[in-house]
C-alpha positions as CSV (number, residue, x, y, z in Angstrom):
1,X,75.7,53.1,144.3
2,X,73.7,51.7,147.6
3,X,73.3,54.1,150.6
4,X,74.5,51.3,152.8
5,X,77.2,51.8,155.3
6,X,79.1,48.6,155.4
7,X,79.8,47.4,159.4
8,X,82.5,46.3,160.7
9,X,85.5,48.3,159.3
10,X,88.2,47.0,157.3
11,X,91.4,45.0,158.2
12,X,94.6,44.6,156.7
13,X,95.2,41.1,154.4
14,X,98.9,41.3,153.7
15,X,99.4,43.8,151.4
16,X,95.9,44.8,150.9
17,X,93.1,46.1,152.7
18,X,89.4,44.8,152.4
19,X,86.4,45.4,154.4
20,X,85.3,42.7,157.6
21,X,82.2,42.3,155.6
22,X,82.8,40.1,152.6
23,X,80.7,38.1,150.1
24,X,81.0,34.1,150.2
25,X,79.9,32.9,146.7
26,X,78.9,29.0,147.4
27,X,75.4,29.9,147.1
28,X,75.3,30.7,143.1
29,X,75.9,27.3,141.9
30,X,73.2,25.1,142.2
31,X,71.4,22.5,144.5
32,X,74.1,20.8,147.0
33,X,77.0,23.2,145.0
34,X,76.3,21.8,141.9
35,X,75.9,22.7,138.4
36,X,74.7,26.2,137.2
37,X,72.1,28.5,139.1
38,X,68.7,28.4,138.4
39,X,68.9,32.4,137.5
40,X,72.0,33.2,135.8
41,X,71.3,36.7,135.3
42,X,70.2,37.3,139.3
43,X,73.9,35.3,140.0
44,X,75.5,37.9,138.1
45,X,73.4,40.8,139.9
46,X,74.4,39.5,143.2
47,X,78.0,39.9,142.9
48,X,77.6,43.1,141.2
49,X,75.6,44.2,143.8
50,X,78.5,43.3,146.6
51,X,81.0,45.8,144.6
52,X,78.4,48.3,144.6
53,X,78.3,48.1,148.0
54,X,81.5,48.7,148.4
55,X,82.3,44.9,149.5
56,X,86.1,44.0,148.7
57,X,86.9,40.7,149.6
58,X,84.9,37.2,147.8
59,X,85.2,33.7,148.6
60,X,85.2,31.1,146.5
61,X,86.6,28.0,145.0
62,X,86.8,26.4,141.2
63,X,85.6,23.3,143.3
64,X,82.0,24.9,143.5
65,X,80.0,24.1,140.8
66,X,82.7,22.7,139.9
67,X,83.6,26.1,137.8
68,X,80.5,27.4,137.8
69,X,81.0,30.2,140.8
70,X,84.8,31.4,139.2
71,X,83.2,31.8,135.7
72,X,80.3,33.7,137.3
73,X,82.7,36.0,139.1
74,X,84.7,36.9,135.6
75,X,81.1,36.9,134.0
76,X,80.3,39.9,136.6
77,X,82.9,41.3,137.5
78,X,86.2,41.9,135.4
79,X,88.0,43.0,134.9
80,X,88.5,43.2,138.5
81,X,88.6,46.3,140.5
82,X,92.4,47.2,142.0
83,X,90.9,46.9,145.5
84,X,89.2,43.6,145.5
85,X,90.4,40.4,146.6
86,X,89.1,36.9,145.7
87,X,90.1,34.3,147.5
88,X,89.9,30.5,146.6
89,X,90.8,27.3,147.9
90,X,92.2,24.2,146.9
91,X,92.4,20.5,148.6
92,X,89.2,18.6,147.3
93,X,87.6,18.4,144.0
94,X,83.8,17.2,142.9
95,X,82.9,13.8,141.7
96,X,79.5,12.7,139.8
97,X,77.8,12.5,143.2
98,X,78.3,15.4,144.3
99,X,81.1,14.4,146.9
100,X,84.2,16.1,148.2
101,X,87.5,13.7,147.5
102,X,90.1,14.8,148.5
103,X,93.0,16.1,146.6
104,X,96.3,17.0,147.9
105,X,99.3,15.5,145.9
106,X,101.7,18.2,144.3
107,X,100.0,17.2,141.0
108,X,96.4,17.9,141.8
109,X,97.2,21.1,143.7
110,X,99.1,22.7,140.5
111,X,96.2,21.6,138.6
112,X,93.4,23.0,140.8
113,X,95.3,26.3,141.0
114,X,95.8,26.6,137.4
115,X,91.8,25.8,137.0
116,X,91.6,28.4,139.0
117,X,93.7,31.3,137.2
118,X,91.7,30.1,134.0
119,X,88.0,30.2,135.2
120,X,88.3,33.4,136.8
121,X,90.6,34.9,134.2
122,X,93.6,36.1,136.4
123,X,97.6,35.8,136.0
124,X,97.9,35.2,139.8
125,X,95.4,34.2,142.7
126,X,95.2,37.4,145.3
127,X,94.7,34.8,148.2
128,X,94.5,31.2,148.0
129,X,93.6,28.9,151.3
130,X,95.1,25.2,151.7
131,X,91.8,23.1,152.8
132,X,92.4,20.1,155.0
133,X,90.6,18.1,156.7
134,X,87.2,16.4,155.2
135,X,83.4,17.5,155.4
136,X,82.9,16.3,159.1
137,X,85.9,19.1,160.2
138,X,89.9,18.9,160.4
139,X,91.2,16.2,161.3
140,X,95.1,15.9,162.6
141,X,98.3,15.3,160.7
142,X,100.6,17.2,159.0
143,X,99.9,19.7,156.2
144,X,103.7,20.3,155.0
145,X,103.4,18.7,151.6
146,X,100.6,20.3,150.7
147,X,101.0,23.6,151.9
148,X,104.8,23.5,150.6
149,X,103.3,23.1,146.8
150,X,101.5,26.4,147.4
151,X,104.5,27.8,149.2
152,X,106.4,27.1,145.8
153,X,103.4,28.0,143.5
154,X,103.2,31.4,145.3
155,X,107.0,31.8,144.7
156,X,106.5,31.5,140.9
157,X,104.8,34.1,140.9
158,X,100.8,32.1,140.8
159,X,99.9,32.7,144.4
160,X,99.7,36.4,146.4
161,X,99.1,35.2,149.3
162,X,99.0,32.2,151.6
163,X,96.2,30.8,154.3
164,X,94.8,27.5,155.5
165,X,91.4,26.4,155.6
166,X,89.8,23.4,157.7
167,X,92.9,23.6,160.4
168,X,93.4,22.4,163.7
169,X,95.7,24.7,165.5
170,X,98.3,22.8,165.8
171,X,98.3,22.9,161.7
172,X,98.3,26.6,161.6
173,X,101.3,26.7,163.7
174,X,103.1,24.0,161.5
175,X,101.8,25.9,158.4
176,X,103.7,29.0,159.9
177,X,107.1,27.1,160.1
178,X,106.8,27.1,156.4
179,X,105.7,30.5,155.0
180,X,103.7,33.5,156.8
181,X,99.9,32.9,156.6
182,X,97.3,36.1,155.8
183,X,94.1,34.5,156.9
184,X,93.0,31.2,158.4
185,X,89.2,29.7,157.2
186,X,86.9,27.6,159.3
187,X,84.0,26.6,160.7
188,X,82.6,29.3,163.1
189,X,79.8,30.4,164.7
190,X,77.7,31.1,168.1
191,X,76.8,27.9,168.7
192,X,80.5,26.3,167.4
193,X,83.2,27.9,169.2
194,X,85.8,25.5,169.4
195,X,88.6,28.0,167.9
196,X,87.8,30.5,170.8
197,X,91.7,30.4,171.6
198,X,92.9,30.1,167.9
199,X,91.0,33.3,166.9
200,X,92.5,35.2,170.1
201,X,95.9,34.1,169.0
202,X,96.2,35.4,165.7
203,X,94.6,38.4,166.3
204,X,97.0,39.3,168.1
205,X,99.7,38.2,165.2
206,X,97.5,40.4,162.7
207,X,95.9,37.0,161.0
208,X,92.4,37.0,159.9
209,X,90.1,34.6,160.9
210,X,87.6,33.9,158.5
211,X,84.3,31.7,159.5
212,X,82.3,30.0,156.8
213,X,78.8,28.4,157.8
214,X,78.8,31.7,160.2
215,X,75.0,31.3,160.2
216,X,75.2,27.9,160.7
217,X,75.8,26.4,157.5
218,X,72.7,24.1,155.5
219,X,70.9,23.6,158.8
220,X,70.6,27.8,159.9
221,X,71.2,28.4,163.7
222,X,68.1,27.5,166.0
223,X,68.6,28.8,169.9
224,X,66.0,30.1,172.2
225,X,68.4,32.7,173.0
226,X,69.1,34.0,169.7
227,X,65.4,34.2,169.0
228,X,64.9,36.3,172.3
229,X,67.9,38.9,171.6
230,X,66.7,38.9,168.0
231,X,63.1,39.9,169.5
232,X,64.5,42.3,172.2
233,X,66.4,44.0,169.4
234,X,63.7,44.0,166.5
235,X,65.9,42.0,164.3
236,X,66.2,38.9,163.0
237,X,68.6,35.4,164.6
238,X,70.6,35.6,161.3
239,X,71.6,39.5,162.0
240,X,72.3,38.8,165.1
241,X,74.9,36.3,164.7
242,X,76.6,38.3,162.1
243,X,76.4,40.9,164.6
244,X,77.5,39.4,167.3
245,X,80.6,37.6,164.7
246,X,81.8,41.2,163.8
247,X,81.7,41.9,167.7
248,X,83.7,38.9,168.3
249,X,86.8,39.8,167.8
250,X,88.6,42.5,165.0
251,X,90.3,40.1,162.9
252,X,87.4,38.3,161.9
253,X,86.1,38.8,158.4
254,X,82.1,37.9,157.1
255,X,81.6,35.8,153.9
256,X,77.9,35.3,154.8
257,X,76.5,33.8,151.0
258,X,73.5,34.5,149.3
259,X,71.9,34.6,145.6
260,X,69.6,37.2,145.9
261,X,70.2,40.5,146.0
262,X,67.4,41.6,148.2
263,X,68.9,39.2,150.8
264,X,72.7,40.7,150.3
265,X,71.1,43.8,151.4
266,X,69.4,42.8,154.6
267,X,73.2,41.0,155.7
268,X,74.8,44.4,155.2
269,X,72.2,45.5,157.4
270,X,71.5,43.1,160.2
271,X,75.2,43.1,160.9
272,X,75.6,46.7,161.3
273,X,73.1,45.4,164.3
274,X,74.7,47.6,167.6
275,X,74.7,44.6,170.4
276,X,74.3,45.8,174.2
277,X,76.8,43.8,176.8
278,X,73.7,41.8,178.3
279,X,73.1,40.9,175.0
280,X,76.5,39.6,174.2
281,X,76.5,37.8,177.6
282,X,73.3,36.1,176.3
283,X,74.4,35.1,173.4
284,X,78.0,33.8,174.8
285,X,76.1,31.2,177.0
286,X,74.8,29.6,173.4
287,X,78.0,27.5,172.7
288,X,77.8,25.9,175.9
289,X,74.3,24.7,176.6
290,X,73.4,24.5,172.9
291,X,70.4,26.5,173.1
């Protein structure tokens, strides 16, 4: 068991409490999210590792891979712990390039959660996220077919709980007409804080807000500024914005990715990173001048 403290705290997911800091588990497939990693055995000590640590919430998606990062998950880790929750998504599949298509109709949502229940070797999905939107962001129109398939699958008994993923907020509100929402999944960061007023709003309704690319994504965050509090603080620009996420606001929950262990570690760590108000104030003026 690691001597790391995990930062951040924990929050309450519905019915179920898991730590701010979680695990995102895109990284283990292979190049571009597809096909098997090139170390199996150091995939399967990475999410080992995040139990160890004390980590209880993962991220994923049959879509990655496609498969691959589920059947690494049972591979490592069930039977599951009582207090972990994996979440997936649904609302795209993978075609032979390596592309995103879309996938919303009633028919391929009950089969991507029922690909889902079999790859990671569960009865019912702890949290699953409706994704919208395409790869350049959301994009507006209504979500009330799609989420309304998961609103039935969760009332058989498939689903545990509900969120949406890829959103504009006028979609999470319309999503909320239809069934109570946990958790809400999309792209956030220092330097891309367009959901400043979404995050502020469910906060305060007890919603999580969960970032992905929270360092940036496949091209990492570059600023001047983050370099210089990252220097003034010893640190690194990637422990910083983790940091400076977990600082952000109480109802936001980490799934920073990795497939090294080694790397897991020095997340756990950096965020823990205490960040003084000038600091905060430096790093605030990223989103708006870009550097």
């Amino acid at each position: 068991m690691s001597s790391l403290s995990l930062p951040g705290g924990t929050w309450r997911l519905g019915d179920s409490t898991v730590t701010r800091f979680g695990y995102g588990a895109m990284q283990l497939a292979g190049p571009w999210v597809m096909g098997p990693p090139a170390d199996h055995d150091g995939a399967l000590a990475v999410l080992r590792e995040a139990v160890g640590l004390g980590i209880t919430h993962i991220d994923t998606s049959d879509a990655y891979g496609p498969r691959v990062t589920n059947e690494l998950i049972r591979e490592a880790l069930h039977p599951y712990p009582e207090s972990l929750v994996i979440a997936t998504k649904v609302g795209a599949f993978r075609d032979a390039q390596g592309g995103w298509p879309t996938a919303r109709t009633p028919e391929d949502l009950r089969k991507q959660i029922h690909a889902n229940l079999e790859t990671l070797g569960v009865e019912r999905l702890d949290l699953v996220h409706m994704r919208m939107g395409d790869a350049q962001g959301p994009r507006p129109g209504s979500l009330a077919e799609a989420f309304g398939t998961l609103v039935e699958l969760h009332k058989d008994g498939l689903i545990g709980r509900l969120g949406v993923s890829n959103v504009t907020a006028e979609q999470v509100a319309e999503a909320q007409s239809i069934a109570p929402i946990v958790s809400v999944q999309n792209m956030y960061n220092l330097a891309h804080r367009h959901d400043d007023a979404l995050i502020d709003r469910l906060a305060a309704e007890n919603i999580a807000y969960v970032p992905f690319f929270p360092l940036g994504g496949f091209s990492p965050l570059q600023s001047e500024a983050l370099t210089a509090v990252a220097a003034r603080r010893h640190s690194t620009p990637m422990a910083v914005a983790l940091a400076w996420l977990l600082r952000r606001s109480p109802n936001i929950l980490l799934i920073p990715g990795t497939s090294k262990t080694a790397h897991l570690r020095e997340n756990v760590a950096g965020a823990g990173l205490a960040l003084a108000a000038g600091d905060v104030a430096e790093l605030d003026r990223i989103a708006g001048t870009g550097v």
